[in-house]
KESE-223173 format. One line per field, with one value per residue (C-alpha): residue number from 0; residue in three letters; chain; x, y, z. Coordinates in nm, 3 decimals, always signed. Example, Ala and Ser with C-alpha at 12.3 -4.5 7.8 and 13.67 -1.06 7.14 Angstrom:
BEGIN
k <- (0  1) .
r <- (ALA  SER) .
c <- (A  A) .
xx <- (+1.230  +1.367) .
yy <- (-0.450  -0.106) .
zz <- (+0.780  +0.714) .
REM end
This chain:
BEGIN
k <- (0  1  2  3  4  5  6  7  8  9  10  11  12  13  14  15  16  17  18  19  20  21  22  23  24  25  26  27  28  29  30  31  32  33  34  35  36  37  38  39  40  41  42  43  44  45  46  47  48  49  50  51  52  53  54  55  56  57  58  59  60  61  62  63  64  65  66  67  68  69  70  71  72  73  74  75  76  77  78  79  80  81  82  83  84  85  86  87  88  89  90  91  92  93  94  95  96  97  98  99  100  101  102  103  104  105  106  107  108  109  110  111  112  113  114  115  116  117  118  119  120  121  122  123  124  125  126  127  128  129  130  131  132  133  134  135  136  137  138  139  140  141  142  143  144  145  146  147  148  149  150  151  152  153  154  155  156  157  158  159  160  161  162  163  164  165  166  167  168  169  170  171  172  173  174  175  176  177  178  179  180  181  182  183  184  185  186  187  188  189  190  191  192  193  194  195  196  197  198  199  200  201  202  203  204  205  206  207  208  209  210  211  212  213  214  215  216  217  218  219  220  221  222  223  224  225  226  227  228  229  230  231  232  233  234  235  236  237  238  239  240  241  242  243  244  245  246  247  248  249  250  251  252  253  254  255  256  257  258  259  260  261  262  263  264  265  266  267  268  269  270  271  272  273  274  275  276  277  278  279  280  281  282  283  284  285  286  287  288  289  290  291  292  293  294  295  296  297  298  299  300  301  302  303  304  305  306  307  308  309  310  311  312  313  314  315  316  317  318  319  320  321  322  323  324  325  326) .
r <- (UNK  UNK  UNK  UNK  UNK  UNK  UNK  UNK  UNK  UNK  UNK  UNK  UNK  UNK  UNK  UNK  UNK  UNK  UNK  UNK  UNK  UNK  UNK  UNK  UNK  UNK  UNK  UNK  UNK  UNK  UNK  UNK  UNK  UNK  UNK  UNK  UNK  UNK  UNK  UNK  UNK  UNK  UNK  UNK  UNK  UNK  UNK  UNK  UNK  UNK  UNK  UNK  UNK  UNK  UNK  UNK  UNK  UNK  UNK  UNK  UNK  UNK  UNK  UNK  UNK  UNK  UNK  UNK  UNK  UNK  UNK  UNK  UNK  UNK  UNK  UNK  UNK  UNK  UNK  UNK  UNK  UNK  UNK  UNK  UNK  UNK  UNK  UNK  UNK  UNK  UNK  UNK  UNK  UNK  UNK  UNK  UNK  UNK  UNK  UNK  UNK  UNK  UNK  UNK  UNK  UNK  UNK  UNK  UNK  UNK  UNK  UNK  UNK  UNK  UNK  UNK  UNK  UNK  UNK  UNK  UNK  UNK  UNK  UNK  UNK  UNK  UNK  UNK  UNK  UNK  UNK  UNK  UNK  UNK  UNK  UNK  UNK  UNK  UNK  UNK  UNK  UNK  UNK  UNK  UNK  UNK  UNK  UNK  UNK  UNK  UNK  UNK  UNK  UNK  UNK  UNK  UNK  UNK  UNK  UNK  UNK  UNK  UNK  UNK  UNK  UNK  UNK  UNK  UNK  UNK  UNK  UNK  UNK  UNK  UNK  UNK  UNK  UNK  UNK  UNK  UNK  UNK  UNK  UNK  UNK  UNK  UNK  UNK  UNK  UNK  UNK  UNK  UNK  UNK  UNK  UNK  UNK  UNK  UNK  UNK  UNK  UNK  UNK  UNK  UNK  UNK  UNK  UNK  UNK  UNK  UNK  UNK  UNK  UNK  UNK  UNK  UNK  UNK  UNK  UNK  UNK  UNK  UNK  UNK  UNK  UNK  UNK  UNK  UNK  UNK  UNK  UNK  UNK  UNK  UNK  UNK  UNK  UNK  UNK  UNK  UNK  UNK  UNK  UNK  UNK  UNK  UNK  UNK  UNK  UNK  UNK  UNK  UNK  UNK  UNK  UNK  UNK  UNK  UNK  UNK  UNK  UNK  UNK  UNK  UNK  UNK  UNK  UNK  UNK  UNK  UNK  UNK  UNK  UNK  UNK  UNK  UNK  UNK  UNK  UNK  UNK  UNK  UNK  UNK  UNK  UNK  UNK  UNK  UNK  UNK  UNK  UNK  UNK  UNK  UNK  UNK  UNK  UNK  UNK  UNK  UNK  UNK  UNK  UNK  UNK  UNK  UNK  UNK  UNK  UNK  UNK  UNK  UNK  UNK  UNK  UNK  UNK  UNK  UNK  UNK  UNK  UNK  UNK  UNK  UNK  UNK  UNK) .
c <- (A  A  A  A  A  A  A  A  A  A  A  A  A  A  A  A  A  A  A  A  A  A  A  A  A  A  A  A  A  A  A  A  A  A  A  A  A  A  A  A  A  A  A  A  A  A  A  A  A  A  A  A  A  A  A  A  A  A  A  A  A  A  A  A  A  A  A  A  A  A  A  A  A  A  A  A  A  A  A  A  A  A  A  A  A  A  A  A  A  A  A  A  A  A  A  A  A  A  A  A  A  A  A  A  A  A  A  A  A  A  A  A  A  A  A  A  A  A  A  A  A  A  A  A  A  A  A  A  A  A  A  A  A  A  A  A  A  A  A  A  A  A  A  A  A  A  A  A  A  A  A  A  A  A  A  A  A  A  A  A  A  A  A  A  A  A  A  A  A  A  A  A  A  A  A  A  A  A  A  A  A  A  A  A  A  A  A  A  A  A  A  A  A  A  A  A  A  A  A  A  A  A  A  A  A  A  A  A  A  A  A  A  A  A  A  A  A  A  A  A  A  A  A  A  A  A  A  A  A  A  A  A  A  A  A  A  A  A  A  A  A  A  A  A  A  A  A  A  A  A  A  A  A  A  A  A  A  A  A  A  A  A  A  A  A  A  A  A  A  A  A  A  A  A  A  A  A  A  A  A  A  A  A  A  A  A  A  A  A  A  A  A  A  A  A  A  A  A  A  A  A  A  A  A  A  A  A  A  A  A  A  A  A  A  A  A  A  A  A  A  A  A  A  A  A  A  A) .
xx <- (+5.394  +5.661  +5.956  +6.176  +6.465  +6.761  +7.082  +7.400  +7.499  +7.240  +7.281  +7.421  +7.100  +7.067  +6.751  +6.589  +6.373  +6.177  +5.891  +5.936  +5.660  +5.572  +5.236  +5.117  +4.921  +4.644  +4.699  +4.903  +5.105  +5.327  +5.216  +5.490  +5.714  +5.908  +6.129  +6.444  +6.598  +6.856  +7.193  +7.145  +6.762  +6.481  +6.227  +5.905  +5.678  +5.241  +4.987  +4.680  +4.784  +4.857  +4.914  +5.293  +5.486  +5.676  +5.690  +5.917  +6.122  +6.197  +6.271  +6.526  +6.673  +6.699  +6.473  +6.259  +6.275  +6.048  +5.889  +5.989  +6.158  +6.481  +6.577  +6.921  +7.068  +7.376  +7.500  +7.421  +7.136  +6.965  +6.901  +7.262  +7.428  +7.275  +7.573  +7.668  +7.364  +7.341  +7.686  +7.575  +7.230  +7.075  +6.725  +6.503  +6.168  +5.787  +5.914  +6.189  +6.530  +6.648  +6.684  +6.533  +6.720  +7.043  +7.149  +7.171  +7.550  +7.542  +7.325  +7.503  +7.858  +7.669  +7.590  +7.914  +8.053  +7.815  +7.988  +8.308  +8.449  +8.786  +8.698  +8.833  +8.670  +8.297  +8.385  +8.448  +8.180  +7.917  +8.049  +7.995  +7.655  +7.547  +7.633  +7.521  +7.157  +7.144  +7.183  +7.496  +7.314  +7.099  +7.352  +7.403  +7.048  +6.835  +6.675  +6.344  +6.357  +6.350  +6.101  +5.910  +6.117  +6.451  +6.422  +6.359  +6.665  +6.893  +6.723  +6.826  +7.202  +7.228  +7.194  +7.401  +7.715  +7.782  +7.811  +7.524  +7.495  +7.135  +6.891  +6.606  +6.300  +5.981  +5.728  +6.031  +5.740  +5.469  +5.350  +5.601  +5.463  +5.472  +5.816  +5.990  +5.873  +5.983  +6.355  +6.310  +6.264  +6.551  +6.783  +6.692  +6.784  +7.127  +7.118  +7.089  +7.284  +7.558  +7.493  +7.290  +6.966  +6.688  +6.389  +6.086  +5.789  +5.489  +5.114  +5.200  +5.118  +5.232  +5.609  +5.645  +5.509  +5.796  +6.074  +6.055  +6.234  +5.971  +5.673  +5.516  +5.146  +5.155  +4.780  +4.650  +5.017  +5.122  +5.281  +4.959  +5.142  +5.511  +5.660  +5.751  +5.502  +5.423  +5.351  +5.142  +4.942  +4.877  +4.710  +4.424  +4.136  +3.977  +4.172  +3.932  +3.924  +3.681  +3.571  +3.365  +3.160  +2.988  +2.787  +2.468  +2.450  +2.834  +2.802  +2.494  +2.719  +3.006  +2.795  +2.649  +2.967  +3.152  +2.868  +3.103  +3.161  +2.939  +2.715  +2.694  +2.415  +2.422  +2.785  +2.777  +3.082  +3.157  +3.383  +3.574  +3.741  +4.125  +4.499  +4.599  +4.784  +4.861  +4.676  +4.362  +4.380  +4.447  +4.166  +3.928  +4.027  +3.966  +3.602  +3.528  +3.712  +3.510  +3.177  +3.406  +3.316  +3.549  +3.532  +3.656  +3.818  +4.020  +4.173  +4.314  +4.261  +4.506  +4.521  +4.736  +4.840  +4.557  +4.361  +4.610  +4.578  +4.224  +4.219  +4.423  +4.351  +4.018  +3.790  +4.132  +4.184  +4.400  +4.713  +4.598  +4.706  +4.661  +4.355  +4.564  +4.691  +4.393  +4.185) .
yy <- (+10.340  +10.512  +10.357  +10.346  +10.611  +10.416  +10.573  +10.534  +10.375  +10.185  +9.817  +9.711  +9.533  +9.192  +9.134  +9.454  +9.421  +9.679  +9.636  +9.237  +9.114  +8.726  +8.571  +8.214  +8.263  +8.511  +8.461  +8.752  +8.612  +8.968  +9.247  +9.489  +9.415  +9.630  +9.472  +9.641  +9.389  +9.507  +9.259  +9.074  +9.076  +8.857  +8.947  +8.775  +8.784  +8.699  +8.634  +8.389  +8.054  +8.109  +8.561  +8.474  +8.413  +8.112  +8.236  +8.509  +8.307  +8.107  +8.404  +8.508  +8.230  +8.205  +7.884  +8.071  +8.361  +8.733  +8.851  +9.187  +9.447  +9.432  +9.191  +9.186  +8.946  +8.959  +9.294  +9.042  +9.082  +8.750  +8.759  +8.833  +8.690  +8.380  +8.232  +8.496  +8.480  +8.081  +8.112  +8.376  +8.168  +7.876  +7.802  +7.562  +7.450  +7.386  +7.057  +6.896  +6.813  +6.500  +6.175  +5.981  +5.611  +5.759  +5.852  +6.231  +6.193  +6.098  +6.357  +6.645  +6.432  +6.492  +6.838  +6.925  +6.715  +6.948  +7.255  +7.063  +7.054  +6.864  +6.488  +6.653  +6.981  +6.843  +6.617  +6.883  +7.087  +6.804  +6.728  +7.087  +7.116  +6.799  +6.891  +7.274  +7.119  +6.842  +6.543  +6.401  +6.091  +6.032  +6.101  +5.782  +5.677  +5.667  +5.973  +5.823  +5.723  +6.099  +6.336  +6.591  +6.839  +6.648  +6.627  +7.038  +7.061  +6.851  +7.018  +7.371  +7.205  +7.056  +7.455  +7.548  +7.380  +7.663  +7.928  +8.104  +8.505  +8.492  +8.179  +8.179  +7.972  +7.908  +7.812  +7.613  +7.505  +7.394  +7.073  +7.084  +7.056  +7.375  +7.222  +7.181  +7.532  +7.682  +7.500  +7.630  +7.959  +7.972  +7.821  +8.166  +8.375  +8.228  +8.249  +8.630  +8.701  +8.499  +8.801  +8.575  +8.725  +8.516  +8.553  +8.373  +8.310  +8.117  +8.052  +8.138  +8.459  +8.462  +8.376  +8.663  +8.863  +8.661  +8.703  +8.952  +9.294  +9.394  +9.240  +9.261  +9.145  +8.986  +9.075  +9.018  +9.004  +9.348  +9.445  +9.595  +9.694  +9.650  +9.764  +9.673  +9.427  +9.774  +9.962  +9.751  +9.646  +10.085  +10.054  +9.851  +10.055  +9.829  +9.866  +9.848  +9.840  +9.552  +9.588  +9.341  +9.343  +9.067  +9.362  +9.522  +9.834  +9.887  +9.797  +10.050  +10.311  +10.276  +10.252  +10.624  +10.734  +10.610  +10.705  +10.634  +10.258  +9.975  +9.811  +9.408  +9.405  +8.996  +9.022  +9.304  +9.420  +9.745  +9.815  +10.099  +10.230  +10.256  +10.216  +10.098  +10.398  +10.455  +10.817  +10.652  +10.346  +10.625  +10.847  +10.544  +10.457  +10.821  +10.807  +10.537  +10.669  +10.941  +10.775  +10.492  +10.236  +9.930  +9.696  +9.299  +9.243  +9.549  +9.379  +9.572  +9.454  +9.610  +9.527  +9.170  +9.069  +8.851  +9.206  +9.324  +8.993  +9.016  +9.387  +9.364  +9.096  +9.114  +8.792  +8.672  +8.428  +8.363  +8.127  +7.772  +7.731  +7.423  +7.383  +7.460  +7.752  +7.900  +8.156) .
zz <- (+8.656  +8.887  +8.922  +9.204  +9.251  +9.323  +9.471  +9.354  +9.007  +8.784  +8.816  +8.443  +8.228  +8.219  +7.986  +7.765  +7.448  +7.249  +7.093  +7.104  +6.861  +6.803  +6.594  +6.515  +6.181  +6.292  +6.671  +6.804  +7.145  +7.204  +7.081  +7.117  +7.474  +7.610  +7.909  +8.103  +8.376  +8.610  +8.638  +8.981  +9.034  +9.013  +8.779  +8.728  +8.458  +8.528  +8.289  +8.223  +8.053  +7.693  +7.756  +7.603  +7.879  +7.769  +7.414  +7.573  +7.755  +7.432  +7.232  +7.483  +7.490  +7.114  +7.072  +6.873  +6.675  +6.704  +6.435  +6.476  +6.789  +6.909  +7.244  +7.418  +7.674  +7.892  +7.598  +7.333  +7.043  +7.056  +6.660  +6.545  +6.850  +6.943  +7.057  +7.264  +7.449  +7.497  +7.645  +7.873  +8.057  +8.160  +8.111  +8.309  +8.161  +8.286  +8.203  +8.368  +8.183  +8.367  +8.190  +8.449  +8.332  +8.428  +8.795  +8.919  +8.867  +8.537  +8.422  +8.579  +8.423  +8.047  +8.086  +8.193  +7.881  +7.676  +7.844  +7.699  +8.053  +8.105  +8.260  +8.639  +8.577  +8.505  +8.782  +9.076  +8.914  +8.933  +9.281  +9.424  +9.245  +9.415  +9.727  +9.716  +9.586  +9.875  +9.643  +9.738  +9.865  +9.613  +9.321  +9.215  +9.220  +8.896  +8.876  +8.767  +9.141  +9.279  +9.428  +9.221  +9.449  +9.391  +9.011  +8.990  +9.227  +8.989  +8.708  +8.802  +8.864  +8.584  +8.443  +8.680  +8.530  +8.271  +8.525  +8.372  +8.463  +8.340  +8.437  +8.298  +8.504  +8.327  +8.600  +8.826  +9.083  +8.955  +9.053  +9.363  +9.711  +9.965  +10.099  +9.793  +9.663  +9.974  +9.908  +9.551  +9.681  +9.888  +9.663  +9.374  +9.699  +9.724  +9.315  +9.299  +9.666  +9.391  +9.128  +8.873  +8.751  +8.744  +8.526  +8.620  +8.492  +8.756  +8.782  +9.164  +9.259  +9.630  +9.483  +9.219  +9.591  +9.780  +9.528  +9.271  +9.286  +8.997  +8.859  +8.465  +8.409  +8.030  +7.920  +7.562  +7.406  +7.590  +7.958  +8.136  +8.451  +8.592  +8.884  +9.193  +9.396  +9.611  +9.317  +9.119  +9.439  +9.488  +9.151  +9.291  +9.494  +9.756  +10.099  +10.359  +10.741  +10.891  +11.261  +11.419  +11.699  +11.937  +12.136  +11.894  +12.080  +12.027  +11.660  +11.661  +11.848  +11.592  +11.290  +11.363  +11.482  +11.106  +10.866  +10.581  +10.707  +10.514  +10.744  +10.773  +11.010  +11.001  +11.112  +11.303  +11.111  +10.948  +10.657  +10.588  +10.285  +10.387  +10.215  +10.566  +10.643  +11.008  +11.003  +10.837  +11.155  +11.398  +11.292  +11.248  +11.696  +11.715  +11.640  +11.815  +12.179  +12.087  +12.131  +12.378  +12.169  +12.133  +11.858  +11.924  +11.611  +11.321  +11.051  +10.726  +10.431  +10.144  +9.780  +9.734  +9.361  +9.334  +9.310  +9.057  +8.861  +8.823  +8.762  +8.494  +8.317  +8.338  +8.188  +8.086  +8.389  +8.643  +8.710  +8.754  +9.102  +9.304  +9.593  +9.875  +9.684  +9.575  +9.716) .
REM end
């Protein structure tokens, strides 16, 4: 996989492991990862349910332990450094942290005592997190009483209180509605536009395509592709050109005139192998002015990372993603 050619000085790295290795008994979950994470970007990491994606996130964050490979985070080995690294990131869960019979306030007020924050420190802290997050109102509510979208707000506050460089988000959105994982989306912009890297795991592939600087597919404990969502999506062969027409004799006219177009005769649509360059589109027109032919509808159809996904990963699966999510 080529990798971009950036100008000017390499950003300093955030996250890198080598040959990061984890097993359960017999079961092998990574087989040998190798990651390298620029400081300041969003990197997101895809697989089916149960390719390892989680178990990486925990070994980064020093929850659990690799069997073998080196991993480093924020310049600090997560084996002989732990504590280095835990003061260095934040970590948000599938599952949210909030103790629901306490109010937003008070939960934001205990993480800040874990931080061992003076009492007007974890105060002003709490109060600009609130307010930054949209909760002000709600912040002395019980948080059993919020939204699904208010409790992953508060959640990723609540991690917030450290000053973490590194953040760590393990699926943030699932179970949120579009709304609330548009806000979500928004509020990792402002995140990295701050300088913190974010690394994010999802079942959603249309967010690692909104957010990510680079993508890695996890696949049978190993990284089968990474890049950026450009590159991975050039991997996949399948672009095509669609015309449609209402008139048969056009359709006739333009199926003789692009021999190597597939014919739909039902439809009266042809399809044409394409990367959706503009020479390929232009030389496409071409043929058909040639025999003035017009067709009613072109659409281009190029490679998305649901056609990585599955190429990739094979029988494996995809993300569970919700009905109005899926294809």
């Amino acid at each position: 996989m080529p990798t971009s050619k950036l100008s000017g000085p390499q950003s300093p790295t955030a996250v890198s492991t080598i040959g990061l290795r984890k097993s359960y008994g017999d079961k092998t979950v990574l087989d040998g990862i190798d990651l390298h994470i620029p400081a300041g970007s969003v990197f997101a990491l895809l697989g089916p349910n149960g390719a390892g994606k989680t178990t990486t996130v925990q070994i980064l964050s020093t929850l659990i332990t690799a069997d073998a490979g080196q991993a480093q985070v924020a310049g600090h080995d997560v084996a002989t450094s732990p504590d280095g690294v835990r003061a260095a990131i934040g970590v948000t869960g599938q599952f949210s942290a909030v103790d629901g019979l306490i109010t937003g306030e008070e939960n934001m007020l205990l993480m800040a005592d874990l931080h061992h924050l003076s009492k007007r420190e974890g105060r002003r802290v709490t109060a600009d997190l609130l307010a930054r997050f949209d909760l002000t109102e709600a912040a002395k509510k019980p948080a059993s009483t919020y939204s699904g979208g208010m409790k992953r707000r508060l959640d990723i506050a609540m991690t917030l209180v450290g000053d973490p460089r590194i953040i760590f988000l393990d699926e943030p959105t699932t179970g949120l509605d579009p709304r609330s994982r548009h806000n979500m989306w928004q509020i990792i912009r402002e995140l990295v536009s701050d300088g913190v890297t974010v690394f994010l795991t999802t079942q959603y592939l249309d967010e690692a395509d909104e957010l990510a600087d680079r993508i890695a597919v996890l696949n049978n404990g190993k990284i089968a592709a990474e890049g950026t969502a450009g590159e991975l999506k050039r991997l996949v062969p399948g672009g095509h050109v669609r015309l449609r027409f209402t008139d048969p004799a056009a359709y006739q006219a333009a199926a003789s005139a692009l021999r190597e177009a597939t014919r739909h005769d039902e439809s009266l649509t042809l399809q044409i192998p394409s990367g959706g360059s503009q020479r390929e589109l232009r030389s496409i027109l071409d043929w058909l002015d040639a025999v003035d032919v017009e067709a009613d509808e072109l659409t281009v159809h190029t490679p998305d990372l649901d056609d990585v996904f599955f190429a990739l990963t094979g029988d494996a699966g995809t993300p569970e993603q919700p009905k109005e999510m899926a294809r």
